[in-house]
C-alpha positions as CSV (number, residue, x, y, z in Angstrom):
1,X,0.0,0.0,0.0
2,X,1.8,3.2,-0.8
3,X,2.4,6.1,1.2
4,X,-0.3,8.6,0.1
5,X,-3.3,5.7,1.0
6,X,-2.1,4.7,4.0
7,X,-2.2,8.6,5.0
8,X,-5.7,8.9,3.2
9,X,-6.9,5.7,5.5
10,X,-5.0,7.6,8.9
11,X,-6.8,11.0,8.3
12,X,-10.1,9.4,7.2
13,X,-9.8,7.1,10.9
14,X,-8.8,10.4,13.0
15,X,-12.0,12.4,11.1
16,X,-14.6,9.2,11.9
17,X,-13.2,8.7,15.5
18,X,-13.3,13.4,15.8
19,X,-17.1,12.8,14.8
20,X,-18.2,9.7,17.2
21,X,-16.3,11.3,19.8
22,X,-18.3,14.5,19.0
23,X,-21.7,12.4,19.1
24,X,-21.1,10.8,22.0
25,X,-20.1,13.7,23.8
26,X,-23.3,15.3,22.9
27,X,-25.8,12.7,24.0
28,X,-24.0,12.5,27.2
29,X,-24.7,16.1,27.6
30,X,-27.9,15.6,26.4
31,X,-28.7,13.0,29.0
32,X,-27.3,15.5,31.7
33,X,-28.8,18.7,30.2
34,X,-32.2,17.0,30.5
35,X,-31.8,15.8,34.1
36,X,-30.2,19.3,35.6
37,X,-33.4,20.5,33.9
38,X,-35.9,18.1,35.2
39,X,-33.9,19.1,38.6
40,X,-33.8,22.5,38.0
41,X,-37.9,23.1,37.3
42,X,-38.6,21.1,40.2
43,X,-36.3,23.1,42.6
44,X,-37.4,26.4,41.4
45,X,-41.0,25.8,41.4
46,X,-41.1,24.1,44.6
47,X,-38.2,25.4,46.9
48,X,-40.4,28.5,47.0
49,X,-43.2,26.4,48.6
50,X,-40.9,25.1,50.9
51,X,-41.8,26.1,54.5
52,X,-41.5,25.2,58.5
53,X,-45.6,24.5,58.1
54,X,-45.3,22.4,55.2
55,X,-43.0,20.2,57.4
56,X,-44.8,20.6,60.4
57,X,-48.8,21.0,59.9
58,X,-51.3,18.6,58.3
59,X,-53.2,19.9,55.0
60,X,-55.3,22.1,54.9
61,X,-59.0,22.0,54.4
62,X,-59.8,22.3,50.5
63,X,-60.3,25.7,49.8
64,X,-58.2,27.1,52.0
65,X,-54.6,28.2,51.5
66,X,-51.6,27.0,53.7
67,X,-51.1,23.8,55.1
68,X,-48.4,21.4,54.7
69,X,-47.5,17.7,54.6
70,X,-46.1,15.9,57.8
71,X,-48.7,13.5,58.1
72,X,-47.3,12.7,54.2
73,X,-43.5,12.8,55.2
74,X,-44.3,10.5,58.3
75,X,-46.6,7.7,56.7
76,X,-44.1,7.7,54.0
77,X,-41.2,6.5,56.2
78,X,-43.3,4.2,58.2
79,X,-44.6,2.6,54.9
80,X,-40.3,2.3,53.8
81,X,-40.2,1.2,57.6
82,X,-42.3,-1.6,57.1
83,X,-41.1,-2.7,53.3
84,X,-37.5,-2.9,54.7
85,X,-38.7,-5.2,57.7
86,X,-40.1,-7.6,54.7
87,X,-37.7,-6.5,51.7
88,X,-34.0,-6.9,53.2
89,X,-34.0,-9.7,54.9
90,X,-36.2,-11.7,52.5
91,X,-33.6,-10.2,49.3
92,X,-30.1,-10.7,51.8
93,X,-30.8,-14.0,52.9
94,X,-31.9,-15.0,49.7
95,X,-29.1,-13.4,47.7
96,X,-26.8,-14.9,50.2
97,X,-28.4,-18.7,49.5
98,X,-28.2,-18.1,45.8
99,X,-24.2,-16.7,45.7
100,X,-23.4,-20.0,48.0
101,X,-25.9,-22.7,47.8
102,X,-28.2,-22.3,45.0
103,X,-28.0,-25.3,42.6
104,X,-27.9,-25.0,38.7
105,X,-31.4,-25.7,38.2
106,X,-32.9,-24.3,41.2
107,X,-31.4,-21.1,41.2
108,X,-31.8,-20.5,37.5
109,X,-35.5,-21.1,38.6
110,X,-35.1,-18.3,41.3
111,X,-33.2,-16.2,39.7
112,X,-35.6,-16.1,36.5
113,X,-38.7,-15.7,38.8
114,X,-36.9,-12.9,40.4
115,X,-36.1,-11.1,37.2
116,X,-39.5,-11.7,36.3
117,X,-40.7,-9.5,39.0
118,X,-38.8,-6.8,38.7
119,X,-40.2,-6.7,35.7
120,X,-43.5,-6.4,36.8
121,X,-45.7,-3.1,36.8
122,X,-45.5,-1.4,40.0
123,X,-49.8,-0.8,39.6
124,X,-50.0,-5.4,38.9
125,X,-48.2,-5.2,42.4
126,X,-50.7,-2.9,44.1
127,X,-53.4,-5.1,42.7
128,X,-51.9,-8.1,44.6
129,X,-51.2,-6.6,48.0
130,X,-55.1,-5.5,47.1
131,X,-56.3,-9.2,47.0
132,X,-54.4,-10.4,49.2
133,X,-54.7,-7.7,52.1
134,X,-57.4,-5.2,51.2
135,X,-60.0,-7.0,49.8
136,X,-59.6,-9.5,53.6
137,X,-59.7,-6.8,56.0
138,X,-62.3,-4.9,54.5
139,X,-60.2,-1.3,54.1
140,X,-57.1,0.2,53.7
141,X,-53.9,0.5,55.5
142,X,-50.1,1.1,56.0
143,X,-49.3,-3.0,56.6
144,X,-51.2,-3.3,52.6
145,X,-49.1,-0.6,51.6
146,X,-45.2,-1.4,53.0
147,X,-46.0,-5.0,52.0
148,X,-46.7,-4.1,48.3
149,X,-43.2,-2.0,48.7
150,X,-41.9,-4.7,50.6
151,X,-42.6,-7.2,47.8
152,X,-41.0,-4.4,45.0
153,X,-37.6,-4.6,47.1
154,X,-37.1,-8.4,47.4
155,X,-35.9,-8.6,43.8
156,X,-33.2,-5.7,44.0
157,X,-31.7,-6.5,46.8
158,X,-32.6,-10.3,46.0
159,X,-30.2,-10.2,42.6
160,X,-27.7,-7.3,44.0
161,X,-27.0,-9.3,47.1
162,X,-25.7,-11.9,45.2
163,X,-24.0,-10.1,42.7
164,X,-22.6,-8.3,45.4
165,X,-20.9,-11.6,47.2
166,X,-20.0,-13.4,44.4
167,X,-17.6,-10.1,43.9
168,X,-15.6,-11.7,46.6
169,X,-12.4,-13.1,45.8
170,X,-12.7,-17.1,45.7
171,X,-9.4,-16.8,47.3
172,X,-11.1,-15.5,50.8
173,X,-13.3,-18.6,51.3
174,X,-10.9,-21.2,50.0
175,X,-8.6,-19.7,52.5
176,X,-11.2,-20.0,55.6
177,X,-11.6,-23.5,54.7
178,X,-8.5,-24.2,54.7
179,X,-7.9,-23.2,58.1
180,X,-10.8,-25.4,59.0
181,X,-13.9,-23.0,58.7
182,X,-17.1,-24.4,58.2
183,X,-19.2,-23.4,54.9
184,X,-21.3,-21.5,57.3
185,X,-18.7,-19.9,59.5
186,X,-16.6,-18.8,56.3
187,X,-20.2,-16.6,55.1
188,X,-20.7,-15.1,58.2
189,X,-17.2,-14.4,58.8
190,X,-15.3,-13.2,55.9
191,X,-17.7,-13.3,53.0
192,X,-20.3,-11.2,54.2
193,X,-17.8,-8.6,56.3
194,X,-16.2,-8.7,52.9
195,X,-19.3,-7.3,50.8
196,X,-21.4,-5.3,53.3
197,X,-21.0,-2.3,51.7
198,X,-22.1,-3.5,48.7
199,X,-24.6,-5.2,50.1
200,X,-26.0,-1.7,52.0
201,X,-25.7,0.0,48.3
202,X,-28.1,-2.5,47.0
203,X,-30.6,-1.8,50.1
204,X,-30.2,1.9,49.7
205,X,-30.8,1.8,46.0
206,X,-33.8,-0.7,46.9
207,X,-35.4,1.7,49.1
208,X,-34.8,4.8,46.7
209,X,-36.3,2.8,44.0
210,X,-39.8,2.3,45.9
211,X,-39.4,5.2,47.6
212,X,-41.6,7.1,44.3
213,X,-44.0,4.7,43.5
214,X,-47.8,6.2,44.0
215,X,-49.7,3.5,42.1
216,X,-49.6,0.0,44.5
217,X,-50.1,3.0,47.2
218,X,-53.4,3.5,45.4
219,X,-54.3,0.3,46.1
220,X,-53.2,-0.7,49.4
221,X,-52.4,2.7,52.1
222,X,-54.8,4.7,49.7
223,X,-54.1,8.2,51.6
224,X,-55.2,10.4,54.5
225,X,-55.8,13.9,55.3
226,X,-54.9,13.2,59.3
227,X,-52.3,11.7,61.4
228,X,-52.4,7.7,61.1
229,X,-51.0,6.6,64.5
230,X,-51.6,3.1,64.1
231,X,-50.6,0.4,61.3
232,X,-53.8,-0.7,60.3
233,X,-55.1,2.5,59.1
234,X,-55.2,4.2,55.9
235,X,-52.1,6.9,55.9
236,X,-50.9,9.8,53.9
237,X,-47.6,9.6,51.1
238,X,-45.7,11.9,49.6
239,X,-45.8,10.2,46.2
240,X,-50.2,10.0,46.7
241,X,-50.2,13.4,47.8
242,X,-47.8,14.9,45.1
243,X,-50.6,12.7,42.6
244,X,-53.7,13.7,44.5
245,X,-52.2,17.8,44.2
246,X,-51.3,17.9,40.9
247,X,-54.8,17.0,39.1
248,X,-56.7,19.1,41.9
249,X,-58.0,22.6,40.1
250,X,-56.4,24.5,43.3
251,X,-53.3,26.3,42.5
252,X,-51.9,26.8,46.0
253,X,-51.9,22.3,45.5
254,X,-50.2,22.4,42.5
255,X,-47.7,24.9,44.4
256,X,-47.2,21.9,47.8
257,X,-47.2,19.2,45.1
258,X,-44.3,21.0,43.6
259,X,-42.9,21.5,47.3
260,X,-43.3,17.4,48.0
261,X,-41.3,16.6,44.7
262,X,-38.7,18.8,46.2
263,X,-38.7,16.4,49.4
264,X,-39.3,13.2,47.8
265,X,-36.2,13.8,45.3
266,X,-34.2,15.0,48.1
267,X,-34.6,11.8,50.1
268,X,-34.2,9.8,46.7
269,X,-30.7,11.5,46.2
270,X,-29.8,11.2,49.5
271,X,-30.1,7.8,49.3
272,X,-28.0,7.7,46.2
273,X,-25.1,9.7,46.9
274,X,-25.2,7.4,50.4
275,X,-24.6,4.4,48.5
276,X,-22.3,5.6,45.4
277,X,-20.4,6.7,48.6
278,X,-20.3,3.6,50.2
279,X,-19.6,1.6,47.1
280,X,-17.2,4.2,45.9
281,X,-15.1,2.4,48.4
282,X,-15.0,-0.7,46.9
283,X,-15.0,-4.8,49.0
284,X,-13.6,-4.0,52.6
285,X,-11.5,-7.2,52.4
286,X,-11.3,-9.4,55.9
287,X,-7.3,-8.9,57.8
């Protein structure tokens, strides 16, 4: 090949690699120029809403102005509450059978299933925890409502778990066993101490993920314009409220819906940043 093609092939690489460089620089600024301006509308149309009342007082009666959310803020942390009390320890311990005992065949079964339900429509949820809870006791309530949560969180921290522990050398358990660990003693003792962090990323990112989700609410805590200071009742949530404001005709709603999006995101990047931090930090291996 002579000398002017092989310069004609170089400059004709370095222009096609300029212009994918070029396009993929683009859509990654795309992708962040649309999320700073989701963040953006929300912040500036609802920090201004943002008030000691809203986080204090209940709502206030329709067709009057003021109010706020508390009863919102707190049913939503009792129904994460009471999804973590069924999610985590249904996903760790099962993530932690699958990474260490699961079979060929039974945990390509589990596994499947489990993808299959991550899959599922958060509103097909609701309708279960409906059947199954609401439609027996006769009315709403926060238990219908962090179980249809709970339920949403066993896959992700189900799959992640494991994911998370089969991360750990092979090197740390053959070692344990060598020095006359049992199967059991070697998980507990240097596998799991080994991939807790990752294993509190994958709940974190569990309970941001569930954290937004207004339609198996619908179906299962429903909402409440008063304090809930029981279990078995139906209680306010800041992703039913934000829903139940935005299609009322009352603009000083549409002004506290704004406002709740504000606190609702904030909690869901606080629990972001909390675990990219954590897992920024990578497998804490055993000395």
């Amino acid at each position: 090949m002579s000398h002017p093609t092989m310069t004609l092939r170089l400059r004709w690489r370095k222009a096609v690699s300029v212009v994918m460089l070029s396009l993929t620089g683009l859509c990654a600024l795309l992708i962040i120029s649309i999320l700073f301006f989701i963040l953006g509308y929300l912040v500036w149309n609802g920090g201004k809403s943002l008030s000691w009342d809203f986080f204090t007082r209940l709502p206030a009666p329709v067709g009057e102005a003021g109010g706020g959310m508390a009863n919102a803020i707190v049913g939503t942390l009792k129904l994460l509450l009471i999804a973590s009390l069924m999610g985590i320890p249904i996903g760790v311990i099962g993530g932690i059978y699958l990474s260490e005992y699961g079979g060929r065949v039974f945990g390509f079964i589990v596994r499947y299933t489990t993808d299959l339900l991550n899959g599922v429509p958060s509103i097909v949820v609701g309708i279960f925890a409906y059947s199954l809870i609401v439609l027996h006791t006769k009315h709403f309530s926060t238990l219908a409502g962090g179980f249809a949560l709970g339920v949403m969180m066993i896959p992700i921290t189900l799959r992640s778990t494991e994911d998370f522990l089969l991360a750990v050398p092979r090197t740390l358990r053959e070692g344990a066993m060598a020095l006359g660990a049992s199967k059991w003693k070697t998980i507990t003792s240097v596998v799991i101490p080994a991939a807790y962090r990752g294993i509190l990323t994958a709940v974190l990112l569990a309970l941001a993920r569930v954290s937004g989700e207004t339609a198996p609410l619908l179906f299962t805590a429903f909402s409440n314009r008063y304090w809930s200071p029981g279990w078995n009742q139906p209680t306010a949530s800041l992703p039913v409220m934000i829903y139940t404001y935005a299609i009322a005709p009352y603009e000083d709603w549409h002004r506290q819906a704004w406002a709740a999006g504000v606190v609702l995101l904030g909690l869901v990047l606080a629990a972001n940043i909390i675990a990219r931090t954590v897992l920024s930090r990578g497998i804490a291996v055993p000395r």
